[in-house]
N, C-alpha and C positions, 0 to 999 in steps of 0.2 A: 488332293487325294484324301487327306484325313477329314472332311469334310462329307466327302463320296461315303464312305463306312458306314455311319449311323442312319444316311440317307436309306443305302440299301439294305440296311435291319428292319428299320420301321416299313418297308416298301416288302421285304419278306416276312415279315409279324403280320402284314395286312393281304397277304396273300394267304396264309395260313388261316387268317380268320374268315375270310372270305370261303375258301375251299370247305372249312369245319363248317359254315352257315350253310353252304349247301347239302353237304353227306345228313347233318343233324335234324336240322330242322323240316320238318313235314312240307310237303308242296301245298296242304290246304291251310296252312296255320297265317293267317294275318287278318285283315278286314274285311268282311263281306258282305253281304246285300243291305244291312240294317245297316254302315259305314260305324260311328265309335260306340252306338248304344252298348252293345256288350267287349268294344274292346277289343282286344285282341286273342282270337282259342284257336282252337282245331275244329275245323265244322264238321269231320267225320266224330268227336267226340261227342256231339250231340246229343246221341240216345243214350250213351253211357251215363252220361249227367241230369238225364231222367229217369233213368233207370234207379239213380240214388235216391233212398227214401229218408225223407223228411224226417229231423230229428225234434222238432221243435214245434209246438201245438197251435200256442196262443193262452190267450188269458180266456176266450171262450171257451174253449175246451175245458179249463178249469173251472169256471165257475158253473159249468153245469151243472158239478157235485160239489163244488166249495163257494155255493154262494154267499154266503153270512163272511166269510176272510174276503172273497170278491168286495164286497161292499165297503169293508172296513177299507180296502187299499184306496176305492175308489176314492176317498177323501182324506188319504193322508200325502206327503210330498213324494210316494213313493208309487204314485198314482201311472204314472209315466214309463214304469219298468216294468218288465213281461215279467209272470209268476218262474219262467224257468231259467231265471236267472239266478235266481237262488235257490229254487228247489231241485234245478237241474230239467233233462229233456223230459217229456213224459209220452215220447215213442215208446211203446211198449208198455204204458203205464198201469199195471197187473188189479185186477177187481180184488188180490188175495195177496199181499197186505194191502191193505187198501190206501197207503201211505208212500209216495216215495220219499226214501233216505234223504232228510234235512238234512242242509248245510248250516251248523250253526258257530260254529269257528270265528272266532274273534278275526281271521284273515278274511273271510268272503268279507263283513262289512266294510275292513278297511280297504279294501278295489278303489269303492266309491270313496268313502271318508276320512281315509287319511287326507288331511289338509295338505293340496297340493295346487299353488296360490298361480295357477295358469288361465289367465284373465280371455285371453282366446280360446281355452277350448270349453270356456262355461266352467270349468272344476271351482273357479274361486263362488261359484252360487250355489254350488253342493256346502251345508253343512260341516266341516271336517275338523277333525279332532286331531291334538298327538298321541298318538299311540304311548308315547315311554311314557307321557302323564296322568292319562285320560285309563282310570280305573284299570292299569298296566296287568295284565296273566286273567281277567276274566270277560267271558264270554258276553257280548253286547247284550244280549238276548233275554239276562239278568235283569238287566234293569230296562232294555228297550222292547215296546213289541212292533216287531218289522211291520205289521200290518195297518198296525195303527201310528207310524213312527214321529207323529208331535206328540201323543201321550207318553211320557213315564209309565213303567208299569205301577 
């Protein structure tokens, strides 16, 4: 008998889940005619998730009007990274100021640079510094320019 107990817990935990998968989850929600390209959604959520607008431009977009920093990135190690990853989105990006708000924060560079020595995910071929030693309380931007980032200023 005391064996029978835990049987019929887990046998009632798995009826309860089973019951909660039905009530919860949508009849169109699994794999459908493209099989795992996109994985698992809801196919009535479809238009909803075209409906959402793009927050994110490209580096074309940018260098239409910032060609001269285009150029400069295109030949630095930084050549690789979308301008809105440190400038931010430039959905909406206003003619007046004609500027979006830089990130220049000693923490946006360290994302990338702080030395973080993970051989699988490429970080140990990023450049990376210690922060507590490595010109500690001032902004990169001082003495790096992002655009051209193997020059010193």
């Amino acid at each position: 008998m005391h064996v029978l107990r835990p049987l019929y817990v887990i046998l009632i935990v798995a009826a309860i889940v089973l019951i909660a998968r039905t009530l919860l989850v949508p009849d169109d929600f699994g794999i459908h005619e493209r099989g795992y390209t996109y994985g698992w959604y809801r196919q009535a959520n479809v238009e909803e998730w075209k409906a959402v607008k793009a927050k994110y431009r490209g580096k074309e977009f940018c260098a239409a009007c910032h060609a001269k920093q285009g150029q400069e990135v295109v030949s630095s190690p930084h050549q690789i990274i979308e301008c809105e990853n440190c400038h931010g989105p430039a959905v909406g990006h206003p003619p007046d100021p004609p500027k979006l708000t830089i990130d220049k924060t000693r923490e946006l560079c360290l994302r990338c640079h702080a030395y973080l020595p993970y051989p699988t995910s490429q970080r140990s071929e990023i450049k990376g510094i210690d922060p507590d030693r490595h010109n500690t309380g001032l902004a990169c931007v001082l003495c790096h320019n992002p655009h051209e980032a193997s020059k010193p200023r």
